[in-house]
N, C-alpha and C positions, 0 to 999 in steps of 0.2 A: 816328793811329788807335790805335796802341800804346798811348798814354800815355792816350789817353781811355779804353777800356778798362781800363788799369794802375788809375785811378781809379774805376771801375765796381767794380772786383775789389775794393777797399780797403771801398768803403761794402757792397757783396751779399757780400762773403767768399763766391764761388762760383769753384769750382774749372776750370771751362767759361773765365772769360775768362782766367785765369794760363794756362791750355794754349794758347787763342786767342792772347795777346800772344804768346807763346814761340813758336808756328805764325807769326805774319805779321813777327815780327822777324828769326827765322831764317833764312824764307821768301826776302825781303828782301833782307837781307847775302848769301844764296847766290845771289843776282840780278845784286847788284850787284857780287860775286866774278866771277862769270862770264861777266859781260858786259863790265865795263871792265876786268876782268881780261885780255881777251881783246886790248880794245885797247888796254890800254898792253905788251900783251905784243907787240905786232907791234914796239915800239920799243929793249923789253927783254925780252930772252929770260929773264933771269934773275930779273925780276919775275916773271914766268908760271910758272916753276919752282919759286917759292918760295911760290903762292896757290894751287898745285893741290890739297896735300894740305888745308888747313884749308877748302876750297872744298865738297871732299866729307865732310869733318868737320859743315859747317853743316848743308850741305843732308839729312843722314841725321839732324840734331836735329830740322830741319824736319818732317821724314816722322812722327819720333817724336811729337811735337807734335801734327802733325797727325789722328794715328790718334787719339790719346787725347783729343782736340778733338771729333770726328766720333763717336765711341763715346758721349758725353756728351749730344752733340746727338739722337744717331736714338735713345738708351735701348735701345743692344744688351743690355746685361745680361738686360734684360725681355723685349725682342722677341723676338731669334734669342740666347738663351744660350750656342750651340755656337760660333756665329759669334764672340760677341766673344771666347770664350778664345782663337780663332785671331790674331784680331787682337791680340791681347795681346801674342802670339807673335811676330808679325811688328815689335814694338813691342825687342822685348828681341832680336830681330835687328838693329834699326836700331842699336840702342843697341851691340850689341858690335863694326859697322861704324865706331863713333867711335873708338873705340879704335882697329879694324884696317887702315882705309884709308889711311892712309899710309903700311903696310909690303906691303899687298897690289898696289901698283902702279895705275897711273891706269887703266888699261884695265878690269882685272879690276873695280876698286871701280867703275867710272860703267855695268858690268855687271847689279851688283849693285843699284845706283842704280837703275835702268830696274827690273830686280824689284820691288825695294822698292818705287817707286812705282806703277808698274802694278797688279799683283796685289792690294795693301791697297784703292785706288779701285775696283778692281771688285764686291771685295768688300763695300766700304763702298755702294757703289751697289743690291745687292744688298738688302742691312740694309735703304737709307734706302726703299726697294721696299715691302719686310717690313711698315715702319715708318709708310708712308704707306698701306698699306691698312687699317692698322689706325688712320686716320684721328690720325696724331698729327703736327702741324699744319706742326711747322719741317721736317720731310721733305721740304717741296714746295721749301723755297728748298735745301735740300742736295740734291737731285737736279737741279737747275738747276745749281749751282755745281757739281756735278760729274762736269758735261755739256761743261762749260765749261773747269774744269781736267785733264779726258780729251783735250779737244780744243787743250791748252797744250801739256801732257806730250807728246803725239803729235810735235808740232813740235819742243816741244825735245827730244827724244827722236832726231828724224830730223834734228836739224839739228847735236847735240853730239855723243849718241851713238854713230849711223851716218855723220854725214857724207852722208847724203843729200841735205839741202836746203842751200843756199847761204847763211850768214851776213849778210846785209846788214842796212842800218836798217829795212826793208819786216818781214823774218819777224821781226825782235827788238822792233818794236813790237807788232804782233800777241801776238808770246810775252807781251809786260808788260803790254797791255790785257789781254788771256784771265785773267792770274793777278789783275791789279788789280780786274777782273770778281767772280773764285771771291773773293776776300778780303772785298768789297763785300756778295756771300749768304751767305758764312761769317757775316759778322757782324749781317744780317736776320735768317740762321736761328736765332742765339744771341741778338738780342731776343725774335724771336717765342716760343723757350723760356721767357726768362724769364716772359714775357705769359701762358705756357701755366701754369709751375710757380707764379706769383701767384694763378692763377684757381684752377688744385688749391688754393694753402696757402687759400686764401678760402673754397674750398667744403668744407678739411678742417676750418676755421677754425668753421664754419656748423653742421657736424656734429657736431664736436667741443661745440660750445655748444650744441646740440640735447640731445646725447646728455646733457651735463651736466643741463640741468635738466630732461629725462627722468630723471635721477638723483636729482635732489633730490628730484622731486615723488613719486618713489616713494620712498626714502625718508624722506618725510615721511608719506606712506598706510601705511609699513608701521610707522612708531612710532603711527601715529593707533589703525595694528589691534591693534598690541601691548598700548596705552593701553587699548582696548576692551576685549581680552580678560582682562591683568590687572585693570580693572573688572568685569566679568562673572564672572571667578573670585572674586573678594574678595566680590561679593553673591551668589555661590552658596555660599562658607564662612559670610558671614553667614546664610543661610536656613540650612544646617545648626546652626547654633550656635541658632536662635531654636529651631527643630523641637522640641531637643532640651526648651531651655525652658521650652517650651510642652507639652513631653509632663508634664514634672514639675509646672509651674504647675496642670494641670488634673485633675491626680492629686492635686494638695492643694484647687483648688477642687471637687472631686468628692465630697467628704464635708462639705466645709461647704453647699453648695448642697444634697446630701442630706439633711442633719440640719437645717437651716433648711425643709424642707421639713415633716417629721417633727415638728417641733416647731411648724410651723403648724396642723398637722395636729389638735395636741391642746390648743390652747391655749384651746378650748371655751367660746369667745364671747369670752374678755379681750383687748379690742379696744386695750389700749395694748401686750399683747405681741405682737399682731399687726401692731401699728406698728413695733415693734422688728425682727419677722422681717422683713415686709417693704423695713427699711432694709437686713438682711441679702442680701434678696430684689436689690434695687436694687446693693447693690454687688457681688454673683455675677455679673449680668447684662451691667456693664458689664465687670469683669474678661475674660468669655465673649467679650465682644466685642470684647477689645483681643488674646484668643489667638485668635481668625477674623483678625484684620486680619493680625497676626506670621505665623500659620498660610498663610493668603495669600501672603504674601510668599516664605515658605519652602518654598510650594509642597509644602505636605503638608498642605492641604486633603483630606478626600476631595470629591470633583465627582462632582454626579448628571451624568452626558455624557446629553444626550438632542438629539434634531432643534431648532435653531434658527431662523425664520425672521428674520434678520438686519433686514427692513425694519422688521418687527413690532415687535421687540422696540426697535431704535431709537427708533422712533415714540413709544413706551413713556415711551420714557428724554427725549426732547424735551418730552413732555406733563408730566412730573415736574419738570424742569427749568423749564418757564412758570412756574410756581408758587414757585417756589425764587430764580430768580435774580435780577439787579436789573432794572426793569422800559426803562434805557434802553439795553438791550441786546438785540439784533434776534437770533433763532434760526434760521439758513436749511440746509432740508435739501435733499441732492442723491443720487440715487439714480441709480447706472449699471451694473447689476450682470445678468447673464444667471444667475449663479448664486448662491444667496445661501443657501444651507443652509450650516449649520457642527454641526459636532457639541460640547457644550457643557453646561457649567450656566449655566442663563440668569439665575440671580439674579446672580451671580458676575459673569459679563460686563456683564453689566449694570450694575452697583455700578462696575466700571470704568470704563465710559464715563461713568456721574454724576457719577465721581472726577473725571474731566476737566474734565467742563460747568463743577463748582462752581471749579476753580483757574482755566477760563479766565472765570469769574463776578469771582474775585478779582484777574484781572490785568488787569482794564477798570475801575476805577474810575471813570470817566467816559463809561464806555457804550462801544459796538461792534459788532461782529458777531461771533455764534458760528455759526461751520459745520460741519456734521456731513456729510459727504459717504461715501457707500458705494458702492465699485465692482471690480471682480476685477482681482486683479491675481497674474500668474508670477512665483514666482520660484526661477531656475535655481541649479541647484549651486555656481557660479562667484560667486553673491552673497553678501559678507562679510558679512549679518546673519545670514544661516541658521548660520553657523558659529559667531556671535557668541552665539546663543540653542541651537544647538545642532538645529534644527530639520529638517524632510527638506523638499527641492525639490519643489513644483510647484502646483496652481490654488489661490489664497485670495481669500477676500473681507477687503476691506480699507477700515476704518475712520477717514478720517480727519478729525481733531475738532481745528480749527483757529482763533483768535480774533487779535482787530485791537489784544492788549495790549502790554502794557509789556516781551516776551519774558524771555529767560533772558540770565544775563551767560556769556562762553565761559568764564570761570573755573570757575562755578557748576554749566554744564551735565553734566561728567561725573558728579556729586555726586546728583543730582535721586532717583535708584530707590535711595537707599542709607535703610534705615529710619531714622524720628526722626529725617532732617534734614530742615530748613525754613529758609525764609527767612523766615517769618511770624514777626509778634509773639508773645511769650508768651501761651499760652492762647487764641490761632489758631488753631492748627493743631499736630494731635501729629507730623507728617513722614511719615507710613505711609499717606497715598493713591496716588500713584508707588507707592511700594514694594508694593503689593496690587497696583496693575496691572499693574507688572511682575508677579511669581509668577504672578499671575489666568491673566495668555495664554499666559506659558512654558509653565505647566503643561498649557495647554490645545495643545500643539505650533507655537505662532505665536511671533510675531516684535514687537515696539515699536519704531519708528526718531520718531527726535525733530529738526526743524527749528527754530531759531529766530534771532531779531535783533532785537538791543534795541531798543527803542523801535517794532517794525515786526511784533511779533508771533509764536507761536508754531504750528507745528502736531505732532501726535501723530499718528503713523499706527501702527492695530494692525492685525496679521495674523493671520486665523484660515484656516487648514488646511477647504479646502470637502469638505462629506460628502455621501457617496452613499444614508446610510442617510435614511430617510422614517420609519423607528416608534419611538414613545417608552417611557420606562419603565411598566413595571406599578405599576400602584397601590400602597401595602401593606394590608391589609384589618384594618380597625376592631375591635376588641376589645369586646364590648358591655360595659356599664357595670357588669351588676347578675351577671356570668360570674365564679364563684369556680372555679378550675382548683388540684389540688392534685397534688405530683409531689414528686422530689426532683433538686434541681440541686446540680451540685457547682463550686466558685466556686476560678478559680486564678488568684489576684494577688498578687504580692511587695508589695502597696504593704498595711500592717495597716487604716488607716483608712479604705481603699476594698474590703478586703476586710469589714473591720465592717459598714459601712454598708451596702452590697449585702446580705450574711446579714441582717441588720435589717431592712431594707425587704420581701426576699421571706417571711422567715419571717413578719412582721405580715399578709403577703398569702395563709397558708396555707400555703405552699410547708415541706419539708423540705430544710435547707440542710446541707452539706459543704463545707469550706473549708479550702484546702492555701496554702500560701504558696509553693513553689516547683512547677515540672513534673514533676520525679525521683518527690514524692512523692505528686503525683495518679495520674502513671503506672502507677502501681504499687499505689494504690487500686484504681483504678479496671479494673485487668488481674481483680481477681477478685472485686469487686463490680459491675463492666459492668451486669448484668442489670437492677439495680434502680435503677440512673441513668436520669432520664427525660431534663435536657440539663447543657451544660455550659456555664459562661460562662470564657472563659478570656482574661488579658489581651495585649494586642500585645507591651509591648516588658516583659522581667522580666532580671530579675539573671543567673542561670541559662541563660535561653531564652530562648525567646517563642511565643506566639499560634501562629503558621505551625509551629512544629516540633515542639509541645504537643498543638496539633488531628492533623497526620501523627501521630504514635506514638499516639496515644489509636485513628486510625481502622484503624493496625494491629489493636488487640486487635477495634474493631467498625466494620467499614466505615459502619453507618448510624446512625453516634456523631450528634447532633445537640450542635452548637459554635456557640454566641456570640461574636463575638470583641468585646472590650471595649478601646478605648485614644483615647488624646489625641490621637495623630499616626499616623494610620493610612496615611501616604505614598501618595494618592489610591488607597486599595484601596477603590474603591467597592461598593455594595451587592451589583452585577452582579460584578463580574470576583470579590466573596470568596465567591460564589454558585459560582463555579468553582472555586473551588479547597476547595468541602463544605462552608463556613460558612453557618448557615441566615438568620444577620443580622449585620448589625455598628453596633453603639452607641456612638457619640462623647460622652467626658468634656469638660464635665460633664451628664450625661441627669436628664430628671428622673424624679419617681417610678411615675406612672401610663405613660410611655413604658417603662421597667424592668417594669414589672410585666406591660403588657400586653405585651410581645414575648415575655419565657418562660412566659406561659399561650399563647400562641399557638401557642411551639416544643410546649410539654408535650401540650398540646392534640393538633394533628398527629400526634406520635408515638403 
């Protein structure tokens, strides 16, 4: 049994069977010291004289052994902590009885013996108690074994130590069954450990690989969010950087669209210069509408926000698309929505979802299904798109415009809302429908999540933020045709050629024009000629200033100053919110002339 174990210990390297082998060899040889020691001592006295002391030498290795065997089996560390420092104790007792027993006399040391082994089995009995209520499995065979080497020790206890019980073959069998017994569950107990400590390393094994690829999956979601949102910031610098652009593009198309106007104006029947302005005409127009789409993007659109009925307006957008798309392509709409108001500019969203219909028109070449599906959908704080879009938690209606094409490649996909990209052929597509829809819904506080799989199709789901309000905007009321309004407005733009062209236009309309190129020096115009100013057109964004802090100092000197604000990029201050903050309108470059002319008769007017 030794050596079988000896080899168990070589292949587990566990510390359990080296104490084990060292317990039942010891155990053993002090067995066998004392018992044939006994009988060949009846023959030689002076054989028995010379086995006594190494007798009690073994049998206190034994004890040592044995403790630190039993401590490993019941898991006193863990169990009862107090306990095994004692037993530890009784450990470094045995151990300085090796040394001492052979100068302390036979009696005194098989004294100590009886100690030693008594007091640590009780104790240990105690533990394996502890050990087995707390349902830890090899307990049940170490309180049998030592039940069984309690009821060994007794004997030879009464039979070496006191001399109570009578020597024979009868009690010394007994004695070597009893301990042959305890060695037998000694080493049950120390399988059934191991069987126990495998099933732990297997279920730390289990966890362990759990917890691992709970790791990797999170970090792989947390570089997916990071990917996101370095996306998301790179097209929110991109909209700033176009904003900007687009503030200056339409400040220089703002006097060519004006004076192309002006000179249609008078070109008094010669119908080939009215060919020429109108190619003037034709390339304003589309310029105008490649700063809506950048403007889009960059979410510095102003938006008229007004009540939207979502099915409505869908239904809208299906019935434009029949007509548009290719005809073997099926449109199926799905409506599941309890609330379906959004607040919004409905051209706007609308243009969005057309964006859609037309790219999933172009990613069916060979016909499919387009689905336009609307239904409400929460979404809580805890969702990483609101973070992504920047948006605020809770009821939306949500659009999702899904087709049966040729999807998106995963390389391609982070790429799609970045402006002017495309994967279409030259003279496709300019890359800026994505990128409007993106800006369109950001702007509007919703959210875009995009599904797709090659060859299997893509889907697009927008969120719009559901509203409580029911009423729409005020009209603006009509300027009659044949109404000459005459005043004096005073004009503040750093830009020269939009400041000419505005004095041109209203002066040709009757108006008396003043015209400052920075803030400082209308301010201060206008502190002590106020009276005779009837309004003022002032632009959003100037060298100096601006619009917002131009119109403040002006309403210092007259609270009921009447202010136009004029600019490219009016970072959605729409009509309503510059209505609060005293502006009586606000005109987007590039405006044309009869729109110019009839909002400051209407300001002059009023006042």
């Amino acid at each position: 049994m030794a050596l079988y174990h000896c080899a168990l210990f070589i292949f587990l390297r566990d510390r359990s069977y080296l104490y084990f082998v060292g317990f039942i060899v010891t155990f053993a040889f002090g067995q066998m010291l004392t018992g044939y020691g006994y009988l060949i001592g009846q023959s030689s006295s002076s054989f028995a004289q010379m086995t006594v002391p190494f007798t009690h030498c073994i049998q206190f290795s034994a004890a040592v052994f044995g403790i630190l065997f039993s401590c490993l089996i019941l898991s006193t560390k863990e169990f009862v902590p107090k306990t095994h420092s004692l037993l530890r104790g009784f450990c470094v007792l045995s151990a300085l009885m090796i040394v001492l027993s052979p100068w302390i006399g036979y009696r005194n040391s098989e004294r100590v013996l009886v100690f030693v082994n008594i007091a640590p089995s009780l104790i240990l009995m105690y533990s394996a108690i502890v050990a087995l209520k707390k349902k830890h499995r090899p307990a049940l065979y170490y309180v049998q074994s030592g039940l069984v080497t309690l009821f060994a020790l007794v004997i030879y206890n009464l039979m070496y130590g006191y001399d109570i019980l009578p020597f024979n073959f009868f009690t010394h069998f007994i004695l070597n069954f009893g301990f042959a017994l305890t060695v037998l569950l000694f080493s049950i107990a120390l399988a059934d450990r191991m069987n126990v400590m495998q099933s732990e390393r297997n279920r730390a094994t289990d966890v362990a690989l759990q917890n691992l690829k709970q790791s990797i999956a999170f970090k792989e979601e947390k570089n997916r969010l990071e990917n996101e949102l370095i996306q998301a910031r790179k097209l929110e610098m991109v909209g700033t950087l176009l904003s900007g652009i687009c503030h200056d593009l339409r400040n220089f198309l703002t006097p060519l669209y004006g004076y192309a106007q002006i000179i249609k104006k008078k070109t008094n029947g010669n119908e080939e210069m009215a060919q020429y302005v109108d190619g003037l005409f034709s390339a304003a127009d589309k310029t105008r509408e490649l700063t809506i789409k950048l403007l889009d993007f960059g979410r510095k659109k102003p938006w008229k926000m007004v009540p939207i009925q979502m099915n409505w307006l869908v239904d809208d957008v299906i019935l434009l698309l029949k007509h548009t798309i290719k005809k073997n392509i099926t449109i199926v709409k799905k409506s599941q929505v309890s609330q379906e108001i959004v607040a919004g500019d409905p051209s706007s969203i609308q243009n969005a979802i057309m964006n859609l219909g037309l790219n999933a028109n172009d990613a069916m070449p060979h016909g499919g299904i387009l689905s336009v599906e609307i239904s409400n959908a929460l979404l809580e704080k805890e969702n990483p798109i609101l973070k992504k879009f920047q948006a605020e938690p809770g009821q939306f209606v949500s659009i999702a415009v899904s087709d049966t094409g040729t999807g998106i490649p995963p390389e391609t996909l982070p790429r799609i809302f970045e402006p002017f990209f495309t994967t279409k052929p030259t003279g496709k597509g300019t890359g800026l429908g994505l990128g409007s829809v993106y800006g369109c819904i950001r702007s509007h506080g919703g959210c875009v999540a995009v599904e797709s799989a090659v060859d299997k199709g893509t889907v697009f789901t927008l969120y719009l933020p559901v509203s409580a309000s029911k009423s729409g905007p005020i009209a603006p009321l009509e300027m009659p045709a044949d109404l000459r309004v005459h005043g004096t407005v005073m004009v503040v733009d750093d830009e020269e050629l939009v400041r000419s062209l505005i004095t041109h236009i209203l002066e040709d309309a009757g108006f008396k024009v003043i015209s400052f190129a920075n803030c400082l020096e209308a301010v201060a115009f206008y502190k002590t000629q106020w009276k005779t100013i009837d309004c003022v057109i002032a632009d959003k964004i100037m060298a100096d200033s601006d619009g917002l802090v131009c119109h403040e100092k002006l309403r210092e000197i007259n609270p009921s100053v009447k202010t136009v604000l004029v600019s490219g990029a009016t970072e959605n201050l729409s009509q309503e919110s510059a209505m609060n903050k005293g502006f009586v309108a606000v005109l987007e470059k590039p405006f044309e002339m009869k729109t110019l002319i009839d909002t400051i008769s209407n300001v002059v007017l009023n006042s």
